[in-house]
N, CA and C atoms as an extended XYZ file, in Angstrom:
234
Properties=species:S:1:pos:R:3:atomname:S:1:resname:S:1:resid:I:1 pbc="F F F"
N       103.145     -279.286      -76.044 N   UNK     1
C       102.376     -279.134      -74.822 CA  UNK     1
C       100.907     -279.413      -75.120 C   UNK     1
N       100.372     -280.281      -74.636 N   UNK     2
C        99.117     -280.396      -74.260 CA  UNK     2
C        97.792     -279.470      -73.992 C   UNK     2
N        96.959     -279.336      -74.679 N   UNK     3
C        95.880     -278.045      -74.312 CA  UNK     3
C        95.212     -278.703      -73.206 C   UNK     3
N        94.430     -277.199      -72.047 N   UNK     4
C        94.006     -277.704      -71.041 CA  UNK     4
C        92.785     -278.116      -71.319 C   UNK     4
N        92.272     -279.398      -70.712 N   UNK     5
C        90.641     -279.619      -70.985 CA  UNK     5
C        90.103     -278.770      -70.232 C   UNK     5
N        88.727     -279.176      -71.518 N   UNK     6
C        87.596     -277.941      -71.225 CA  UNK     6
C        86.539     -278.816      -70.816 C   UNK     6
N        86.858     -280.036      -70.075 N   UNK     7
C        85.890     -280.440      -69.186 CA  UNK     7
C        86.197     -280.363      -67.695 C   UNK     7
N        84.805     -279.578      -67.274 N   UNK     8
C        85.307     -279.376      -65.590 CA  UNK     8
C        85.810     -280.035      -65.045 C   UNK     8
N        84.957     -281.673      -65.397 N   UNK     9
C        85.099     -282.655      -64.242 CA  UNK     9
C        86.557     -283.123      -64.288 C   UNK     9
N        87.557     -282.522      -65.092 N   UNK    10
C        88.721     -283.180      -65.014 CA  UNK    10
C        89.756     -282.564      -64.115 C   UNK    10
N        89.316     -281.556      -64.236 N   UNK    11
C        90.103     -280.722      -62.366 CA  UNK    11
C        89.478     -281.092      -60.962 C   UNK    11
N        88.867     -282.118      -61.092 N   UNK    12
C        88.156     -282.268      -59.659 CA  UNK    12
C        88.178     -283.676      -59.487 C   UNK    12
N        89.087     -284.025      -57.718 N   UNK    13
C        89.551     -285.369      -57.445 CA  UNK    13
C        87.853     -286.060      -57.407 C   UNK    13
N        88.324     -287.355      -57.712 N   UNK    14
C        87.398     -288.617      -57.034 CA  UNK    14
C        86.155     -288.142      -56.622 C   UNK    14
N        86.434     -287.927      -55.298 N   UNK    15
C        85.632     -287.503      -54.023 CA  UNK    15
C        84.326     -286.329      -54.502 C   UNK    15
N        84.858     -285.795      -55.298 N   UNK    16
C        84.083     -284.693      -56.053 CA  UNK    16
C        83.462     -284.300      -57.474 C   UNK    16
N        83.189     -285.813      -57.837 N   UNK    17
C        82.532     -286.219      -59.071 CA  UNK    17
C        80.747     -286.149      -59.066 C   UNK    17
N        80.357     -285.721      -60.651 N   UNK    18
C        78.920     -286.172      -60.195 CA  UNK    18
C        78.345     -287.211      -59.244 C   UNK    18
N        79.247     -288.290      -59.899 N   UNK    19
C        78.370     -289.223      -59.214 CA  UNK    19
C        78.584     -289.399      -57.676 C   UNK    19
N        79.790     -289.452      -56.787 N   UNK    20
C        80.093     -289.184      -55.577 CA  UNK    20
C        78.885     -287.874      -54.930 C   UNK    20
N        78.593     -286.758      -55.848 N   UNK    21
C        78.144     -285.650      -55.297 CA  UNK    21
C        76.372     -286.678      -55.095 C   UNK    21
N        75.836     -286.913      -56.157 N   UNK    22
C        74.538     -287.468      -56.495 CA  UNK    22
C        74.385     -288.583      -55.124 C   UNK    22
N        75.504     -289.851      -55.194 N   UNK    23
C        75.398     -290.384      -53.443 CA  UNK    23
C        75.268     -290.389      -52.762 C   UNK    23
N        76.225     -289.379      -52.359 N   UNK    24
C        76.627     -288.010      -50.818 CA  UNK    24
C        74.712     -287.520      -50.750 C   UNK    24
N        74.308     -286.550      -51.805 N   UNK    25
C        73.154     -285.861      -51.366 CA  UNK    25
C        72.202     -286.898      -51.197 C   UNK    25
N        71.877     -288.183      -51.875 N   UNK    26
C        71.063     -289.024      -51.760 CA  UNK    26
C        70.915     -289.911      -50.763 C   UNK    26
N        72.318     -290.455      -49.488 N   UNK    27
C        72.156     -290.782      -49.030 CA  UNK    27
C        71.561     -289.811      -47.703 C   UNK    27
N        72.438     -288.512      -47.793 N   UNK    28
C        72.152     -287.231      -46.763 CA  UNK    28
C        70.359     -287.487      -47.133 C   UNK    28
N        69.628     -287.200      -47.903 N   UNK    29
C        68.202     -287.129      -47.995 CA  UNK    29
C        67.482     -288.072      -47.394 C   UNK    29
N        68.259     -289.353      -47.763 N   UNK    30
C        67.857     -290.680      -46.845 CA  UNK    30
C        67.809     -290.902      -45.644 C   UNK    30
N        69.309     -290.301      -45.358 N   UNK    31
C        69.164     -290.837      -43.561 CA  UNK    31
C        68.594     -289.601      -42.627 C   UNK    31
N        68.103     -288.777      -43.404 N   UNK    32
C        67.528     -287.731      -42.933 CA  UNK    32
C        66.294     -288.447      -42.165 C   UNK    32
N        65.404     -289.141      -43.808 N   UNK    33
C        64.069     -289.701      -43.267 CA  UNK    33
C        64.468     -290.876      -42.580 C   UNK    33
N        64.696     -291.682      -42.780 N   UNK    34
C        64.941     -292.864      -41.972 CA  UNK    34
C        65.486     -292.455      -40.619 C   UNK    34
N        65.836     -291.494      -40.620 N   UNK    35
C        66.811     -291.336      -38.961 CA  UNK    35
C        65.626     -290.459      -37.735 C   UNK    35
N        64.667     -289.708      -38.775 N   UNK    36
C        63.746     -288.758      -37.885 CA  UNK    36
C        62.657     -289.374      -38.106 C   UNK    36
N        61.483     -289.140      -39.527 N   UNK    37
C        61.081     -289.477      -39.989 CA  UNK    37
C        59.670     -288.344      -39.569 C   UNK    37
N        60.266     -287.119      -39.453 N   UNK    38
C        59.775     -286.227      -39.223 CA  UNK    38
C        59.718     -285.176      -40.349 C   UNK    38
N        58.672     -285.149      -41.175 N   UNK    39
C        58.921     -284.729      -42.795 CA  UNK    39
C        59.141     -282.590      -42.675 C   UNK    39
N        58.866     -282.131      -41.680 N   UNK    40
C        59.580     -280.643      -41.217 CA  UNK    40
C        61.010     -280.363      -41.041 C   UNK    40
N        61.774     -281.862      -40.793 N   UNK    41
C        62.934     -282.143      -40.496 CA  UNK    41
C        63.413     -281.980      -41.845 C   UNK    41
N        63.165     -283.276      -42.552 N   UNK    42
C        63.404     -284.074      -43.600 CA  UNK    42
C        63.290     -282.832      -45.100 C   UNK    42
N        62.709     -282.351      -44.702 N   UNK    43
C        62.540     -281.276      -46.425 CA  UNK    43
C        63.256     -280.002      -46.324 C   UNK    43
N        63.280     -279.457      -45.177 N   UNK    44
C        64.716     -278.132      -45.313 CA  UNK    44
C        65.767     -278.932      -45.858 C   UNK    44
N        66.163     -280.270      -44.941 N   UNK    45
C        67.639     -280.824      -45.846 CA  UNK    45
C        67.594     -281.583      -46.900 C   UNK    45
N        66.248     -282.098      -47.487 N   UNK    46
C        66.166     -282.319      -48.725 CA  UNK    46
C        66.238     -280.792      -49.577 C   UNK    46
N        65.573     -279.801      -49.250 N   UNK    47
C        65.897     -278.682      -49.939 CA  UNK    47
C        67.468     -278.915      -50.243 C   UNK    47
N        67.694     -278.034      -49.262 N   UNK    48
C        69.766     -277.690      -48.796 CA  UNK    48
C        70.304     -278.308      -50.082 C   UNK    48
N        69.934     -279.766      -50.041 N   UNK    49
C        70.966     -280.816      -50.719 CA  UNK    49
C        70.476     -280.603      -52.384 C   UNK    49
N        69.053     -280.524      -52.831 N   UNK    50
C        68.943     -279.932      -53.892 CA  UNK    50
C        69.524     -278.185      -54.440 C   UNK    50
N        70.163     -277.393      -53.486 N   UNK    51
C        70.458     -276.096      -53.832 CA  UNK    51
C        71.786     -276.827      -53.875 C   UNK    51
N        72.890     -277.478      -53.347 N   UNK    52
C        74.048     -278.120      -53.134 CA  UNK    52
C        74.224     -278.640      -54.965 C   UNK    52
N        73.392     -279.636      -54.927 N   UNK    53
C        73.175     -280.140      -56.162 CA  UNK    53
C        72.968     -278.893      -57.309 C   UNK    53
N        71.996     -278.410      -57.710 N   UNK    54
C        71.855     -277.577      -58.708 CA  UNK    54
C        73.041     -276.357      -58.590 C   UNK    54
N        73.483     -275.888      -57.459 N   UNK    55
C        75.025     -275.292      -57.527 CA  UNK    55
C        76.247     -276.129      -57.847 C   UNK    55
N        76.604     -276.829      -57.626 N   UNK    56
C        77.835     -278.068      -57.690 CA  UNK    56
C        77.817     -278.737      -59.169 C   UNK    56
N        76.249     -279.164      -59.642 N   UNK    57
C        75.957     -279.932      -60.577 CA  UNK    57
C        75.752     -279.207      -61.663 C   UNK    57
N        74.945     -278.318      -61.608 N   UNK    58
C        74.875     -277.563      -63.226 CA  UNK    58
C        75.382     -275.856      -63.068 C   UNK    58
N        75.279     -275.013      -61.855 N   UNK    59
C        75.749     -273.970      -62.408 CA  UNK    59
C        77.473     -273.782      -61.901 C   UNK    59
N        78.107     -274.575      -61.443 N   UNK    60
C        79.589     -273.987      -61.244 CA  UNK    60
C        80.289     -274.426      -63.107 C   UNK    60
N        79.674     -275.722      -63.374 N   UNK    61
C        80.386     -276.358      -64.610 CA  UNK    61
C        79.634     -275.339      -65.679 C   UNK    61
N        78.917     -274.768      -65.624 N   UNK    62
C        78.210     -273.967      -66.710 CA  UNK    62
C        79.114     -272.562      -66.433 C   UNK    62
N        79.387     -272.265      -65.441 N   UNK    63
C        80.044     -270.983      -65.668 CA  UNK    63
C        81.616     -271.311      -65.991 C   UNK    63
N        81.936     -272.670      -66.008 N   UNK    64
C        83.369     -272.938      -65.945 CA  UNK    64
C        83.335     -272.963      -67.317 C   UNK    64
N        82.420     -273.474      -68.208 N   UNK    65
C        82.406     -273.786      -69.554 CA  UNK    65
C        82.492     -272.066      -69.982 C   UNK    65
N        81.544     -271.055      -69.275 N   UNK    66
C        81.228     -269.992      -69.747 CA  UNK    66
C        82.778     -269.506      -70.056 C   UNK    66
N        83.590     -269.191      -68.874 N   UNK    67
C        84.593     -268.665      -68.899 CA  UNK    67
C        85.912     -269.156      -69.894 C   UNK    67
N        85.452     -270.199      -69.749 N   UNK    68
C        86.442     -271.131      -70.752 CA  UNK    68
C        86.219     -270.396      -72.475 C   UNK    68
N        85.070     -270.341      -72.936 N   UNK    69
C        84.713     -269.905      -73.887 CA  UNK    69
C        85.021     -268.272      -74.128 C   UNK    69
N        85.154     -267.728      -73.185 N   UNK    70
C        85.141     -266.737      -73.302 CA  UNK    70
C        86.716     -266.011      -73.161 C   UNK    70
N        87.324     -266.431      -72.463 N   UNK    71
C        89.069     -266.507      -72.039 CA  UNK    71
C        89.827     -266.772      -73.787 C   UNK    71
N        90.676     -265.812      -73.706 N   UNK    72
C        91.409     -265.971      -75.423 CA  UNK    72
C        92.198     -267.234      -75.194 C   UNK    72
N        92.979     -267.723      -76.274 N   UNK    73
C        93.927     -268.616      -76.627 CA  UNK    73
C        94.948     -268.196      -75.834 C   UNK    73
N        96.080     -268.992      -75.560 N   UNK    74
C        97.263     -268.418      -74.342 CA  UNK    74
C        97.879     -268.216      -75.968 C   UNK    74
N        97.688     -268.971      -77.306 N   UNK    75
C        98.741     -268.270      -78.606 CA  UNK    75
C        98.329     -267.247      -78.910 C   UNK    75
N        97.417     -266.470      -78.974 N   UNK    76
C        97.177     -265.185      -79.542 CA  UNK    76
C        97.964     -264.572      -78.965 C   UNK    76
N        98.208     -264.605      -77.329 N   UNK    77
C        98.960     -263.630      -76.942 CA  UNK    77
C       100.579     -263.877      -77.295 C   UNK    77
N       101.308     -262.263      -77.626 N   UNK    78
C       102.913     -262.596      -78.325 CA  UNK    78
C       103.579     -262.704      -76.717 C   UNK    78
């Protein structure tokens, strides 16, 4: 049997890859300005999409790594 990877990105389809996520928020930031061009508009959802990002992008895979590290071997147990 195969051990499970201990990289996040390998439990998560297509659609939900860095780089899909990095697109998604970059174009959302874009057509924000281009669509209003009203910068009161434009920076709450440039915020949003940077809290989206820094949750999605570095702390879900950092706690996935955490737990991973921290979770015993499934052989230790009899």
């Amino acid at each position: 049997m195969s051990e499970p990877s201990k990289n996040f990105w390998d439990y998560k389809p297509g659609w939900c890859q860095p780089w899909s996520i990095l697109l998604t928020g970059g174009g959302i930031i874009l057509g924000s300005w281009l669509g209003v061009k009203i910068w009161w508009i434009a920076t709450p959802i440039t915020g949003l999409v940077l809290l989206w990002w820094l949750y999605f992008l570095i702390l879900v895979p950092w706690s996935f790594r955490q737990s991973q590290m921290a979770s015993p071997s499934d052989q230790d147990t009899p």
